[in-house]
The first five atom37 places (N, CA, C, CB, O) and aatype in JSON, in Angstrom:
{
  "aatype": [20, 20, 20, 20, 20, 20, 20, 20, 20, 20, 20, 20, 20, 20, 20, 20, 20, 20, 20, 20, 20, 20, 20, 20, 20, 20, 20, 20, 20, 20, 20, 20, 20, 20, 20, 20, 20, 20, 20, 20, 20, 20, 20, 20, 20, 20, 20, 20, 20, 20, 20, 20, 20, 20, 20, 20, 20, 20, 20, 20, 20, 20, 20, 20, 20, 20, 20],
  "atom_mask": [
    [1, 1, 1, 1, 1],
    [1, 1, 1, 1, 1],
    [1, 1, 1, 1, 1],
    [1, 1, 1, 1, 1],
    [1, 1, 1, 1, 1],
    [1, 1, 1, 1, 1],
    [1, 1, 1, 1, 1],
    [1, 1, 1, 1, 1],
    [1, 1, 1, 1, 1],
    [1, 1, 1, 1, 1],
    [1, 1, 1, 1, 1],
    [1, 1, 1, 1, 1],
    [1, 1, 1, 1, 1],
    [1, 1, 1, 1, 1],
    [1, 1, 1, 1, 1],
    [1, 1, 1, 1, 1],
    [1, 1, 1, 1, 1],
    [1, 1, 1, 1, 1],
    [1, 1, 1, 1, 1],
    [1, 1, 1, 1, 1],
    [1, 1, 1, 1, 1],
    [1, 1, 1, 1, 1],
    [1, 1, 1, 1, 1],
    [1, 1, 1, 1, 1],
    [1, 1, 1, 1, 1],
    [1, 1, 1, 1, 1],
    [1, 1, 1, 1, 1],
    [1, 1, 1, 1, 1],
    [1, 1, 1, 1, 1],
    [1, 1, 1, 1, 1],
    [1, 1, 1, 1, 1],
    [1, 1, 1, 1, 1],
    [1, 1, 1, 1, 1],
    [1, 1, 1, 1, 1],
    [1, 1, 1, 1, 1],
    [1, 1, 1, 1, 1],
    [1, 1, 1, 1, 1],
    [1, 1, 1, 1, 1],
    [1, 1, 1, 1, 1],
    [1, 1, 1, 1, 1],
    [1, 1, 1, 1, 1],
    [1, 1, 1, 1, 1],
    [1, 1, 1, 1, 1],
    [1, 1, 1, 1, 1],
    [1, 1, 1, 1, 1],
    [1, 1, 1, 1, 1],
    [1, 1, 1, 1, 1],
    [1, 1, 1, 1, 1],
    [1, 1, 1, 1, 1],
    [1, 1, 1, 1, 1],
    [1, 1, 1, 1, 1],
    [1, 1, 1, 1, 1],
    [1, 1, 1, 1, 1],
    [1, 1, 1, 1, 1],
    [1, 1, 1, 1, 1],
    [1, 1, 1, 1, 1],
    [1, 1, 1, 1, 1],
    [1, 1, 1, 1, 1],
    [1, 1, 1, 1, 1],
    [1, 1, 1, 1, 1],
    [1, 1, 1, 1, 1],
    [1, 1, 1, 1, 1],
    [1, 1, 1, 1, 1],
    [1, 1, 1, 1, 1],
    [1, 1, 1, 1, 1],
    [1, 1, 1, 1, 1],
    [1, 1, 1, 1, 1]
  ],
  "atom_positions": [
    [[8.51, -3.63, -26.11], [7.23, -2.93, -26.04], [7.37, -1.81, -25.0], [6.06, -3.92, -25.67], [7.99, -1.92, -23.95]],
    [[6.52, -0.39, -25.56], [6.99, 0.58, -24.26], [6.19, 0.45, -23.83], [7.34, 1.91, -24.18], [5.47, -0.49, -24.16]],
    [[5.82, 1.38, -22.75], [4.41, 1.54, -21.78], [3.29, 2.08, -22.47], [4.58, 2.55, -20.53], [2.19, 1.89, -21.96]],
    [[3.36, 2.73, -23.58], [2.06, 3.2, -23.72], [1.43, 2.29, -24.69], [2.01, 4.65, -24.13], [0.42, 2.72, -25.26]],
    [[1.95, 0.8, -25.07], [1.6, -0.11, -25.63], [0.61, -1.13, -24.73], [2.76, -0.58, -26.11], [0.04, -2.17, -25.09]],
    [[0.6, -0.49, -23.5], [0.43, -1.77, -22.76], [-1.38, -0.92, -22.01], [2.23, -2.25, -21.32], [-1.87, 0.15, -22.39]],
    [[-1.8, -1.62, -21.2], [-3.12, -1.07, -20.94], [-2.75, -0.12, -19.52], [-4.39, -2.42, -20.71], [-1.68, -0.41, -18.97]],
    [[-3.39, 0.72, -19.06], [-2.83, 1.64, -17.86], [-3.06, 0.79, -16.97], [-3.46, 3.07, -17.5], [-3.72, -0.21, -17.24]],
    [[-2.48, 1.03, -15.55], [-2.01, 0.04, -14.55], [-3.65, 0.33, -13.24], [0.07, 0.63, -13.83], [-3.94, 1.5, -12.99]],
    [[-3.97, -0.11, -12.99], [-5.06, -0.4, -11.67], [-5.06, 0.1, -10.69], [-5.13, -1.47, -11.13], [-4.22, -0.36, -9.91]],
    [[-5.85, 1.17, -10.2], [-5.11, 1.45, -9.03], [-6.23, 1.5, -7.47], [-4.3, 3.03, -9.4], [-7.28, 2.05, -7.15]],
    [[-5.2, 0.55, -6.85], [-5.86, -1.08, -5.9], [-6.32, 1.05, -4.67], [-3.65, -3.37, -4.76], [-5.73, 2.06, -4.29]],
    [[-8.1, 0.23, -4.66], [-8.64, 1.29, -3.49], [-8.9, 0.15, -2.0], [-10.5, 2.23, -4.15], [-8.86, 0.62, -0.87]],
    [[-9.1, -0.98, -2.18], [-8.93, -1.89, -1.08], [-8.49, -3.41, -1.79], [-10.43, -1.94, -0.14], [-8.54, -3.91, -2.92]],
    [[-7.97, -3.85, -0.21], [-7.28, -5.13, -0.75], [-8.27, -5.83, 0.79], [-4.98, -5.16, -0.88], [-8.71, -5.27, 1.8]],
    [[-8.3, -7.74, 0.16], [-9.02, -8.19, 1.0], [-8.53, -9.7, 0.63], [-10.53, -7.71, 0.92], [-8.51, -9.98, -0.57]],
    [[-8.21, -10.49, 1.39], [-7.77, -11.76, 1.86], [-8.29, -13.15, 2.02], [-7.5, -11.55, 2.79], [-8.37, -13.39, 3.22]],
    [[-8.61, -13.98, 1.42], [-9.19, -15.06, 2.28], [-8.36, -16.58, 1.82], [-11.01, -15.11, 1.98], [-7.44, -16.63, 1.01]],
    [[-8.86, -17.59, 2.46], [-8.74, -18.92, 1.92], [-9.66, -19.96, 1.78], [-7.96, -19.41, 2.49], [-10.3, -20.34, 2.76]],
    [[-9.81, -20.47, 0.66], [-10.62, -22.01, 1.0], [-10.12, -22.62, 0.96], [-11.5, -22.63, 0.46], [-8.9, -22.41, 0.91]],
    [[-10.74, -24.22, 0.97], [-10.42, -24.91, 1.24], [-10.44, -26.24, 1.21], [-10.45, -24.58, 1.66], [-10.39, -26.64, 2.38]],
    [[-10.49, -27.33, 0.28], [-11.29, -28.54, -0.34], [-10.77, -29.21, -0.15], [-11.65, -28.77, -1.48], [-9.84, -28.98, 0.62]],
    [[-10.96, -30.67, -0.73], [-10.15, -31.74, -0.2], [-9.17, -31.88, -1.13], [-10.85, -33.01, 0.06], [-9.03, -33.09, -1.27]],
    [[-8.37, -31.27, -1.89], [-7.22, -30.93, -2.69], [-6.43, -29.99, -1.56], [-7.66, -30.12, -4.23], [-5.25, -30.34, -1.52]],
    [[-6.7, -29.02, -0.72], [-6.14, -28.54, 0.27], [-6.92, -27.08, 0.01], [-4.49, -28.69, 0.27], [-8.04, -26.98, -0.48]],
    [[-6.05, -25.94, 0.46], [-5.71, -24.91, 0.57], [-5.86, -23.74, -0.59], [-4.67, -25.18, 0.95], [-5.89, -24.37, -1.65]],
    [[-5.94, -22.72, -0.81], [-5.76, -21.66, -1.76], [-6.33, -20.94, -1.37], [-6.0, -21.71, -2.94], [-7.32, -20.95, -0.63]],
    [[-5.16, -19.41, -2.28], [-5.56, -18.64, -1.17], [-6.19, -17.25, -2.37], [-4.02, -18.28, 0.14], [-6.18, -17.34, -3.6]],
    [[-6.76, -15.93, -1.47], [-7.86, -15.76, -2.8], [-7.4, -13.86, -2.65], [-10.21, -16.42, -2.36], [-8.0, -13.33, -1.72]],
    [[-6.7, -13.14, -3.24], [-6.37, -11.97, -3.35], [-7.27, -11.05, -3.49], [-5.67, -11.88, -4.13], [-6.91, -10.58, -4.57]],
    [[-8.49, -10.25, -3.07], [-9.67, -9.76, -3.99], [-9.04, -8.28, -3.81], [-11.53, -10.07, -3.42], [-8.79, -7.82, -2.69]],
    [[-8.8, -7.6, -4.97], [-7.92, -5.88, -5.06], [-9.28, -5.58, -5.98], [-5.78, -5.6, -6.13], [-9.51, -6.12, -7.06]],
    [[-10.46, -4.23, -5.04], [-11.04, -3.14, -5.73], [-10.38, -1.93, -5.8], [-12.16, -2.89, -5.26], [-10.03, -1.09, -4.96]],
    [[-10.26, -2.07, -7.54], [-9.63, -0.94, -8.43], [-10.46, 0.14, -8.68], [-9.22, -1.4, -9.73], [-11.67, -0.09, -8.67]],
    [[-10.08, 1.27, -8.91], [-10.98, 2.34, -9.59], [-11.58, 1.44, -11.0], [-9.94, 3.94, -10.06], [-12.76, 1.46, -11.37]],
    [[-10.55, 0.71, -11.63], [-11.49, 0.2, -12.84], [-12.58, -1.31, -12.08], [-10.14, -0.46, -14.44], [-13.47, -1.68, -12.85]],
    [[-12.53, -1.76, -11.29], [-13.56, -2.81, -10.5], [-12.76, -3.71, -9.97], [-14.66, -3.61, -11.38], [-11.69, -3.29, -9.52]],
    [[-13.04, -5.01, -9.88], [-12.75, -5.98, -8.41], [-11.49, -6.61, -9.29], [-14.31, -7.42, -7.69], [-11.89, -6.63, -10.46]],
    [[-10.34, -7.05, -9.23], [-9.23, -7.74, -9.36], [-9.72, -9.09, -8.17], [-7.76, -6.68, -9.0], [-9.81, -8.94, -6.96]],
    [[-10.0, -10.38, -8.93], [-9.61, -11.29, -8.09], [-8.39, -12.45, -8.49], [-10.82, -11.86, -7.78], [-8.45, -13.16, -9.5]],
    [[-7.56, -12.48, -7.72], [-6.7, -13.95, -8.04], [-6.75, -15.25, -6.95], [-5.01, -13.55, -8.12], [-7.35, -15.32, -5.88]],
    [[-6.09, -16.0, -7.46], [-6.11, -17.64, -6.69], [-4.93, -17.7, -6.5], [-6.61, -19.08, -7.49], [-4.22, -17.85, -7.5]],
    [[-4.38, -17.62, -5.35], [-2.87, -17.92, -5.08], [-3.02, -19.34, -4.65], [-2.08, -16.92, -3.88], [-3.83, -19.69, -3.8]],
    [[-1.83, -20.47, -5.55], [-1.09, -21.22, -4.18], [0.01, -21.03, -3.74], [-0.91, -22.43, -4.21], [0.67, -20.17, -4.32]],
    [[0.54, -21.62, -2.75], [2.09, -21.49, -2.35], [2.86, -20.77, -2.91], [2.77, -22.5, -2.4], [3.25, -19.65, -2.57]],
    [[3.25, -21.69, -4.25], [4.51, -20.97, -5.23], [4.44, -19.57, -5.78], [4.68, -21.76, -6.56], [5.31, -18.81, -6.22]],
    [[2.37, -19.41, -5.51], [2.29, -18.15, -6.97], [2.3, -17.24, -5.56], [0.43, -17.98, -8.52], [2.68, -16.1, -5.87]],
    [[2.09, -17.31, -4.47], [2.0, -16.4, -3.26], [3.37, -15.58, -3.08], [1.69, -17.29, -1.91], [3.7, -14.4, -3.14]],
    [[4.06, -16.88, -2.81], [5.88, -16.26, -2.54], [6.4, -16.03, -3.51], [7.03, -17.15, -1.91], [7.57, -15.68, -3.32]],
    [[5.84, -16.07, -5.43], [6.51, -15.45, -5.95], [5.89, -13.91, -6.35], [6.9, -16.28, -6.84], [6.41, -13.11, -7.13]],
    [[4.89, -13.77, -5.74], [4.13, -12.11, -5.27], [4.79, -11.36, -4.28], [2.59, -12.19, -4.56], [4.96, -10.15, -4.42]],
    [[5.27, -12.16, -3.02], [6.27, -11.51, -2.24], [7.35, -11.35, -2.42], [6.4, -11.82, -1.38], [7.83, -10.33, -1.91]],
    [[8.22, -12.19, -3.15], [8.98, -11.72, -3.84], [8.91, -10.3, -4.59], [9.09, -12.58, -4.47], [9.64, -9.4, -4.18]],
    [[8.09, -10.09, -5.64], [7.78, -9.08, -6.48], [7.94, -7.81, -5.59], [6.38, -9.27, -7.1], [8.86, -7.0, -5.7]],
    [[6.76, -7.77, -4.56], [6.73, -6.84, -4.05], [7.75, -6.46, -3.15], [5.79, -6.83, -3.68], [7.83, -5.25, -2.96]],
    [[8.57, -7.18, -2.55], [9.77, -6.85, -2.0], [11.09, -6.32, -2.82], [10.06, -7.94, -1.35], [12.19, -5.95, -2.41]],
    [[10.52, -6.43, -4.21], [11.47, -5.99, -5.44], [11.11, -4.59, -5.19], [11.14, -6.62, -7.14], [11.92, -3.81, -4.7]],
    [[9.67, -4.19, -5.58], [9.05, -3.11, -5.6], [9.11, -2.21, -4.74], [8.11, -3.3, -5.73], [8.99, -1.04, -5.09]],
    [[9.35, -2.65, -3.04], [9.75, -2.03, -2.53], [10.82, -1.6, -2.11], [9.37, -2.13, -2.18], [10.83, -0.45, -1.67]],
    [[11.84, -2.26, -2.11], [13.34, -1.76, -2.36], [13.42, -0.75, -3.59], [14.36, -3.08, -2.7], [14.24, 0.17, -3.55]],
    [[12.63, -0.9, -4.61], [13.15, 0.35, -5.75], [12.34, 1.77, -5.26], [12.58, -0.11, -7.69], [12.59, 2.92, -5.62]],
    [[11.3, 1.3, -4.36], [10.52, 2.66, -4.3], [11.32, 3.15, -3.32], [8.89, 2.7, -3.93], [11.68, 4.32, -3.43]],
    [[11.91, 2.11, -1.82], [12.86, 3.26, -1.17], [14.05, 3.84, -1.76], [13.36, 2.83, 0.0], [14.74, 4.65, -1.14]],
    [[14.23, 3.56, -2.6], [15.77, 3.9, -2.95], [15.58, 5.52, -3.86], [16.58, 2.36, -4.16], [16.25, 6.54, -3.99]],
    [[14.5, 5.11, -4.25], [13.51, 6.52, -5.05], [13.57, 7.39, -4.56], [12.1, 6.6, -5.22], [13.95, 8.44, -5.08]],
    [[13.14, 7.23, -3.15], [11.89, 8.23, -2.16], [13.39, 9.69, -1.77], [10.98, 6.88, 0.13], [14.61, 9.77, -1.68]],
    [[12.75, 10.14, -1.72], [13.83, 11.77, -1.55], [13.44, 12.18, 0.15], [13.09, 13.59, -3.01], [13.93, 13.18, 0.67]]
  ]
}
């Protein structure tokens, strides 16, 4: 599939942080306002560090870019 198959990408105007917290434990809560509206996700553990991961992908390709 190319890109123009896919929907245009979001583009994050603030990012904002939190956690709750129940008696199951912990999770944690991503809230990204987009020009298109609010992005929220539910991170736990695994889905957190495999976001940092990502973005540490992302940023190694953007320095390698940058002129």
């Amino acid at each position: 599939m190319n890109r123009r198959d896919k929907a245009r990408p979001f583009v994050p105007t603030e990012i904002h942080v939190g956690i709750v917290t129940d008696e199951k434990g912990a999770i944690g809560i991503l809230s990204i306002m987009t020009t298109e509206g609010l992005l929220e996700i539910t991170l736990d553990r695994q889905a957190a560090d495999a976001i940092v991961r990502a973005i540490g992908s992302i940023r190694i390709k953007l320095e390698t870019t940058e002129t």
